[in-house]
PDB file of N, CA, C, O and CB in Angstrom:
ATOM      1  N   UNK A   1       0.825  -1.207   0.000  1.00  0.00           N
ATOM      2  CA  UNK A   1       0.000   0.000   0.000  1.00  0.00           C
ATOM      3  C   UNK A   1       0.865   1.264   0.000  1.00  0.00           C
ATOM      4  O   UNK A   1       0.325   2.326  -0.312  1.00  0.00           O
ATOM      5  CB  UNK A   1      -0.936   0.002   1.216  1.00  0.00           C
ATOM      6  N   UNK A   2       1.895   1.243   0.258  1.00  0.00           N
ATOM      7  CA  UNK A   2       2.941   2.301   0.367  1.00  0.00           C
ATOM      8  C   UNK A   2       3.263   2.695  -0.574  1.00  0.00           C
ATOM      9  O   UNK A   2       3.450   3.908  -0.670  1.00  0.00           O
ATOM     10  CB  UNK A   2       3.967   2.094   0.897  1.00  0.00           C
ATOM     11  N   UNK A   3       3.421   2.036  -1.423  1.00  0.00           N
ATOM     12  CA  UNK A   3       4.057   2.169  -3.410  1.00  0.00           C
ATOM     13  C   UNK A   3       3.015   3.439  -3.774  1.00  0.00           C
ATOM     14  O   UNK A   3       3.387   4.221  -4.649  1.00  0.00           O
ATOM     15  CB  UNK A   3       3.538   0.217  -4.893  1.00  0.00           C
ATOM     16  N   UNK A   4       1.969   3.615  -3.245  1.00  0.00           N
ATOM     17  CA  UNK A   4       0.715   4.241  -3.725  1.00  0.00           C
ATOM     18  C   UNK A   4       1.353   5.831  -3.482  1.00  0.00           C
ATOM     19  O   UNK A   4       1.420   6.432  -4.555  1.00  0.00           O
ATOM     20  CB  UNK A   4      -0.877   3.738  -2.735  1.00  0.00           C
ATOM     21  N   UNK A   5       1.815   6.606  -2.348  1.00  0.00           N
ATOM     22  CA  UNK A   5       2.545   7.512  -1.712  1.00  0.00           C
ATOM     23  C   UNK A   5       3.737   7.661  -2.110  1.00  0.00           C
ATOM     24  O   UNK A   5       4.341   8.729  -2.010  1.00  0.00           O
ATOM     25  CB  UNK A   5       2.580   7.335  -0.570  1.00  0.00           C
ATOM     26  N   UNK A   6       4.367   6.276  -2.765  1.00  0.00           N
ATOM     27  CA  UNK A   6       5.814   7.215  -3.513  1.00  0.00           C
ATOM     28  C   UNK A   6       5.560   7.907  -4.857  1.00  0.00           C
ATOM     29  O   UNK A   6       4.872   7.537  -5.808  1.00  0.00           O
ATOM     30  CB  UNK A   6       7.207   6.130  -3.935  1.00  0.00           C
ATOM     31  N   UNK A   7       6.336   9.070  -4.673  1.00  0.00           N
ATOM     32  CA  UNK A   7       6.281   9.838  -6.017  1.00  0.00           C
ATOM     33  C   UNK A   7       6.945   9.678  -6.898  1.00  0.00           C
ATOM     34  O   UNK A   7       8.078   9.483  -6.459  1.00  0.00           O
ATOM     35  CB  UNK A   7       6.410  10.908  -6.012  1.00  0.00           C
ATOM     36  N   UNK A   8       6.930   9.615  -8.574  1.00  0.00           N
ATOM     37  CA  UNK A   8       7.103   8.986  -9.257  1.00  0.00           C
ATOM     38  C   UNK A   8       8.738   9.845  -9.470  1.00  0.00           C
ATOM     39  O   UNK A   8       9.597   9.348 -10.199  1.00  0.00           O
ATOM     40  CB  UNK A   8       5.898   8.794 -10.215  1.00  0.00           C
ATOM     41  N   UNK A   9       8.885  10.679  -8.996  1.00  0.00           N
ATOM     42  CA  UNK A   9      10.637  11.270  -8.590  1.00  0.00           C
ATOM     43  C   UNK A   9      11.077  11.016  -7.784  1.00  0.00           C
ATOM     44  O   UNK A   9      12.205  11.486  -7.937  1.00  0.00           O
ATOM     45  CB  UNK A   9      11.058  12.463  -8.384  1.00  0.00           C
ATOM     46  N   UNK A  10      11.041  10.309  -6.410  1.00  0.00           N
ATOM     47  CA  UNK A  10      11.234   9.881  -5.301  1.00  0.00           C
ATOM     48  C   UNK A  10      11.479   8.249  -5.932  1.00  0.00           C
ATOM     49  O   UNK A  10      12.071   7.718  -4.993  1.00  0.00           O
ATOM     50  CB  UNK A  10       9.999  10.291  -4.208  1.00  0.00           C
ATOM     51  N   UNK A  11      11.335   7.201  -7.013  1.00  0.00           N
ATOM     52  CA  UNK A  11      11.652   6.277  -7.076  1.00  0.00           C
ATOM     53  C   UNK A  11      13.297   5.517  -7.243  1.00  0.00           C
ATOM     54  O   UNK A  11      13.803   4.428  -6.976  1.00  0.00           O
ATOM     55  CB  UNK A  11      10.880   6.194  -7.767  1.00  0.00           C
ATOM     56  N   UNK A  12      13.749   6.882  -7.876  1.00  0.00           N
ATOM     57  CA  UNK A  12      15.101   7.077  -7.847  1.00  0.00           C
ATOM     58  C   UNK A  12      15.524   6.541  -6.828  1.00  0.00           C
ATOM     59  O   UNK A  12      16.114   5.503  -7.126  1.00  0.00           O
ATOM     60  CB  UNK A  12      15.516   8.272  -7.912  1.00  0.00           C
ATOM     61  N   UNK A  13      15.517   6.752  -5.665  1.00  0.00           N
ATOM     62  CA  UNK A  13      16.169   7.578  -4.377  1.00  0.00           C
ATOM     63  C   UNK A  13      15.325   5.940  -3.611  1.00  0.00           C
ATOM     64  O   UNK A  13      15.880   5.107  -2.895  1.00  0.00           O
ATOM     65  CB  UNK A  13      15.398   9.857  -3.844  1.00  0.00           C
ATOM     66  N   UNK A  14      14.292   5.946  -3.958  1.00  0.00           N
ATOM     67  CA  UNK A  14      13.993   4.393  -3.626  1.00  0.00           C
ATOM     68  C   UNK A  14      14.565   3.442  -3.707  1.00  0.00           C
ATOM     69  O   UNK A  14      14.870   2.684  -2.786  1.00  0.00           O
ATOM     70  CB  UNK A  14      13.255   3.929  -4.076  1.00  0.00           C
ATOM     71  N   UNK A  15      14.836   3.322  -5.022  1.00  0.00           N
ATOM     72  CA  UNK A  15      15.923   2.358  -5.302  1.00  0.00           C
ATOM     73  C   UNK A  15      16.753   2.565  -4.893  1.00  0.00           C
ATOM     74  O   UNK A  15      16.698   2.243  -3.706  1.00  0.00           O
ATOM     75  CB  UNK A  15      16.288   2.092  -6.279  1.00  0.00           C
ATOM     76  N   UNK A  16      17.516   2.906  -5.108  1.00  0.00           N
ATOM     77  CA  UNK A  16      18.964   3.465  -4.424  1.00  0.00           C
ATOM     78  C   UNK A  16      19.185   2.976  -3.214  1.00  0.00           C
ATOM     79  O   UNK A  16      20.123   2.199  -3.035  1.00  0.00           O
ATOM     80  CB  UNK A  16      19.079   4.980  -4.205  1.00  0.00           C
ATOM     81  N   UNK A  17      18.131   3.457  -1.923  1.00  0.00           N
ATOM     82  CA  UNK A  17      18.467   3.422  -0.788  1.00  0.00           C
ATOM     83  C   UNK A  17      18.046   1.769  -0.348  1.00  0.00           C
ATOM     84  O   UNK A  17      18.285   1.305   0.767  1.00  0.00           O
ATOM     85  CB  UNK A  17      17.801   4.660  -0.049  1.00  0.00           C
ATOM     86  N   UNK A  18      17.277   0.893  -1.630  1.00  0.00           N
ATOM     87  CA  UNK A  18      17.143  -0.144  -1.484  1.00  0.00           C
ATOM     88  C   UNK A  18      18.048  -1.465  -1.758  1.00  0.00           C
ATOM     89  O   UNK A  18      18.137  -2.586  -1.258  1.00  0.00           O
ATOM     90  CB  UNK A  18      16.300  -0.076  -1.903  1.00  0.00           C
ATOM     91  N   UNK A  19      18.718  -0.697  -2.887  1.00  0.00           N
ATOM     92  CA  UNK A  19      20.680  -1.154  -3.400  1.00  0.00           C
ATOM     93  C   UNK A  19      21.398  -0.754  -1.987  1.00  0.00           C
ATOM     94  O   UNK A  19      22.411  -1.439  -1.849  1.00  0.00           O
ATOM     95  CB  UNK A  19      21.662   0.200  -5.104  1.00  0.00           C
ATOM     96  N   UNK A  20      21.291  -0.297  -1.432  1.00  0.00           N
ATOM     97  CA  UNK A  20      21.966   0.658  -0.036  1.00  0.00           C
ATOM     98  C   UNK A  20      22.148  -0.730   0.744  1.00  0.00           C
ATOM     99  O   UNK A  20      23.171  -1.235   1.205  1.00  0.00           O
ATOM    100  CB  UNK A  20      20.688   2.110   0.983  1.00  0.00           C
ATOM    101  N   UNK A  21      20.498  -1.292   0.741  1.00  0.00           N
ATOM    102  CA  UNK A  21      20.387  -2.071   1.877  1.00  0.00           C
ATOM    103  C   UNK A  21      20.158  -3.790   1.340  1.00  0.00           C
ATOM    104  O   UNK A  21      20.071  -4.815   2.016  1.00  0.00           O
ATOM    105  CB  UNK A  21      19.066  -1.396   2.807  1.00  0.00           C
ATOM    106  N   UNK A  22      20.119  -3.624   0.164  1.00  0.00           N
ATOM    107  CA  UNK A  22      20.054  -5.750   0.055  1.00  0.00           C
ATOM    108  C   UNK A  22      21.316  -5.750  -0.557  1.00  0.00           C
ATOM    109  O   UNK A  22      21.838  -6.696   0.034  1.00  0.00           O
ATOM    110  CB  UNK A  22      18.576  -6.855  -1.239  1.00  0.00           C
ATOM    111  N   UNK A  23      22.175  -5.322  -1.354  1.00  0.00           N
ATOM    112  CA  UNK A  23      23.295  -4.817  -1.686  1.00  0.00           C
ATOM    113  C   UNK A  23      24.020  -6.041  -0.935  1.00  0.00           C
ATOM    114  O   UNK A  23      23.897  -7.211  -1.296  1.00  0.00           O
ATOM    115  CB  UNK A  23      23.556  -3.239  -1.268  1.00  0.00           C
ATOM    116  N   UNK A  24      24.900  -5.549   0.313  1.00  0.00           N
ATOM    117  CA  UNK A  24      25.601  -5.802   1.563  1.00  0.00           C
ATOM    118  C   UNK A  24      24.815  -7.248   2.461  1.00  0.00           C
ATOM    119  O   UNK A  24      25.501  -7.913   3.237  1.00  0.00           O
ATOM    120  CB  UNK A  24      25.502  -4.225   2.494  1.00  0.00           C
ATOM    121  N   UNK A  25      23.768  -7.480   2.287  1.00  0.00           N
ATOM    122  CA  UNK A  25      23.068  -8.588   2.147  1.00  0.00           C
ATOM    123  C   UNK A  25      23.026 -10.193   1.607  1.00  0.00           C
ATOM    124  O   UNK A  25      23.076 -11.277   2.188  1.00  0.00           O
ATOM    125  CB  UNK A  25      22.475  -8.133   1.732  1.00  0.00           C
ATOM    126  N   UNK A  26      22.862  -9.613  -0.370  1.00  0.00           N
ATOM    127  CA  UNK A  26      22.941 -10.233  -0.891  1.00  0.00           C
ATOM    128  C   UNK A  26      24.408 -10.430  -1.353  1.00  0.00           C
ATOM    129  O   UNK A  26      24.747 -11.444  -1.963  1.00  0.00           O
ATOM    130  CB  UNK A  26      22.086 -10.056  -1.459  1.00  0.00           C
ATOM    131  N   UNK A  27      24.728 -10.056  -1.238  1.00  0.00           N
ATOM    132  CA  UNK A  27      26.353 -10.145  -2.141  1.00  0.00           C
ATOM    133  C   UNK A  27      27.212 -11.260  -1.117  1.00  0.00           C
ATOM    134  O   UNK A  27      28.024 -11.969  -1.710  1.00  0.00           O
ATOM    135  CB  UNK A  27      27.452  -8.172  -2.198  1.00  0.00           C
ATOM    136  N   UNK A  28      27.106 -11.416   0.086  1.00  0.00           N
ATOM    137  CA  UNK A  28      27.889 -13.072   0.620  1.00  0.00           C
ATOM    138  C   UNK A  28      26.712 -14.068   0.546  1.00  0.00           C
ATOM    139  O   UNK A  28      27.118 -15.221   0.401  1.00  0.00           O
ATOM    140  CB  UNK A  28      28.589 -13.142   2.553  1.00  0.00           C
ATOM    141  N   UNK A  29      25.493 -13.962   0.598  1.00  0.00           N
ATOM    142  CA  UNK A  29      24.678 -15.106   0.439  1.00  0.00           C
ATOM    143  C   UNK A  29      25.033 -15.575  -1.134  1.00  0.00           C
ATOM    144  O   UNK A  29      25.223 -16.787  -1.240  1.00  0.00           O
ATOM    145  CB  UNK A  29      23.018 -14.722   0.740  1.00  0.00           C
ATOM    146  N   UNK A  30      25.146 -14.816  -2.334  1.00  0.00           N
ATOM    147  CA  UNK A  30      25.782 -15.187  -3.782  1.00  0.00           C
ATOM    148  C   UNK A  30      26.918 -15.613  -3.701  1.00  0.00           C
ATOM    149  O   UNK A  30      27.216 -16.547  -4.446  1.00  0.00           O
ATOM    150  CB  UNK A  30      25.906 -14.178  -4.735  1.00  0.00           C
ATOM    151  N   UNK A  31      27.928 -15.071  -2.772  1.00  0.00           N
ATOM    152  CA  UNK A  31      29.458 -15.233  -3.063  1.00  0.00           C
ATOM    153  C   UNK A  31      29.436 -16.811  -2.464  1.00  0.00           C
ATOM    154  O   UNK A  31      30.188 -17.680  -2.906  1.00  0.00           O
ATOM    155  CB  UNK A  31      30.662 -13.940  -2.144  1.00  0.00           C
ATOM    156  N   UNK A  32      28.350 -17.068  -1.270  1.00  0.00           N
ATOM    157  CA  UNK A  32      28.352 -18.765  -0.483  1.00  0.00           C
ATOM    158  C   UNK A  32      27.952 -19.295  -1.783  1.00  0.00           C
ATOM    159  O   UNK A  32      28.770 -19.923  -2.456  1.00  0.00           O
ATOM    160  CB  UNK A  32      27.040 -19.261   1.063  1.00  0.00           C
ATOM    161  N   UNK A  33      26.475 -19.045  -2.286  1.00  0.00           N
ATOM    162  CA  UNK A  33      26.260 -19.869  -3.447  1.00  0.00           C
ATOM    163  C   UNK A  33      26.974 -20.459  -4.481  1.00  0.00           C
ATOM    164  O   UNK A  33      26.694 -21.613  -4.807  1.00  0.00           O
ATOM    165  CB  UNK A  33      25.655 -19.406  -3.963  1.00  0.00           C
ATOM    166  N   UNK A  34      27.785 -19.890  -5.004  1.00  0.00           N
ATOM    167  CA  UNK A  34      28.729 -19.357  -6.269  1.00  0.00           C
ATOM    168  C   UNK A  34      29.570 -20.453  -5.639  1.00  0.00           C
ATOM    169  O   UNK A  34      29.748 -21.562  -6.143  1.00  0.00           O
ATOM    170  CB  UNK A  34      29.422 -17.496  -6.463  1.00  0.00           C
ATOM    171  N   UNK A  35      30.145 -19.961  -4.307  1.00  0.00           N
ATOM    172  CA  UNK A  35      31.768 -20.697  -4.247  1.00  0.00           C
ATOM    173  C   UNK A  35      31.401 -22.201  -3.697  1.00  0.00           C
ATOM    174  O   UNK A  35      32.206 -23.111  -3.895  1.00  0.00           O
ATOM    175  CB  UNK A  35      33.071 -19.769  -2.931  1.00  0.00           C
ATOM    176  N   UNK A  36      30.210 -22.435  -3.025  1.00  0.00           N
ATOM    177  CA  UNK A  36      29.785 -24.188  -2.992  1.00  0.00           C
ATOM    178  C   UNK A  36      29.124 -24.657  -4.362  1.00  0.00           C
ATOM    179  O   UNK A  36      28.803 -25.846  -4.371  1.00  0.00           O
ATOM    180  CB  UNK A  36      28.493 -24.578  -1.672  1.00  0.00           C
ATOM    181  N   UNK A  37      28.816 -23.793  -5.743  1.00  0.00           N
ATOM    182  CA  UNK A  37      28.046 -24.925  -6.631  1.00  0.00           C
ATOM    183  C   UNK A  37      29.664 -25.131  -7.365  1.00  0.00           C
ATOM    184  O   UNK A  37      30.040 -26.181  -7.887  1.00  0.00           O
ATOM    185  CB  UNK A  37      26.356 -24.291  -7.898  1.00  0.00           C
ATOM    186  N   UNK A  38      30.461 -23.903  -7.257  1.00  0.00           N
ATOM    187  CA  UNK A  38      31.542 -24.580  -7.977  1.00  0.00           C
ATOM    188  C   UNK A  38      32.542 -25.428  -7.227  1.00  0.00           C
ATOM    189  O   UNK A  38      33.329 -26.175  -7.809  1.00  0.00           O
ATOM    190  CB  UNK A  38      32.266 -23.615  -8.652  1.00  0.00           C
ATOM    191  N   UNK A  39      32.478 -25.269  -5.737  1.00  0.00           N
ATOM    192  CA  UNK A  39      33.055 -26.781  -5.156  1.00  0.00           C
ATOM    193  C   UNK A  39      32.955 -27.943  -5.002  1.00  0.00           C
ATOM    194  O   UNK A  39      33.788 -28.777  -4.648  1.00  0.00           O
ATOM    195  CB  UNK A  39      33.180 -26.925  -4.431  1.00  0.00           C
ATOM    196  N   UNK A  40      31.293 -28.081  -5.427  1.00  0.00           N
ATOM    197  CA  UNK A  40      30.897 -29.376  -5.942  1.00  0.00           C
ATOM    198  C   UNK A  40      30.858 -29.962  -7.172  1.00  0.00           C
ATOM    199  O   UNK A  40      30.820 -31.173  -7.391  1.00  0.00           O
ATOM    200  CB  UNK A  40      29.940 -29.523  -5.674  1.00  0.00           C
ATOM    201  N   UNK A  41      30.869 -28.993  -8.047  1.00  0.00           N
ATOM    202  CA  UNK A  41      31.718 -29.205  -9.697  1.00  0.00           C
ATOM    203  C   UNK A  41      32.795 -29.405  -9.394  1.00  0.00           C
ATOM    204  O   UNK A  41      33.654 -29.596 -10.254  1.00  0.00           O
ATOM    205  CB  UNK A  41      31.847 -28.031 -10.834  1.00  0.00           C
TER     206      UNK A  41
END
């Protein structure tokens, strides 16, 4: 319901601050993935 209240110039800055935060997240849960499918190859 929130999406409804962002402004369509404010999505920028959405994103962004959403790269900000799964960013630092996702990037060792990929780097685990990555480095066990190729240790089992």
């Amino acid at each position: 319901m929130a999406f409804k209240y962002i402004q369509k110039k404010d999505w920028n800055l959405y994103l962004l601050f959403l790269l900000c935060i799964i960013t630092p997240v996702l990037a060792p849960l990929y780097f685990l993935c990555y480095k066990s499918a190729t240790h089992v190859v």
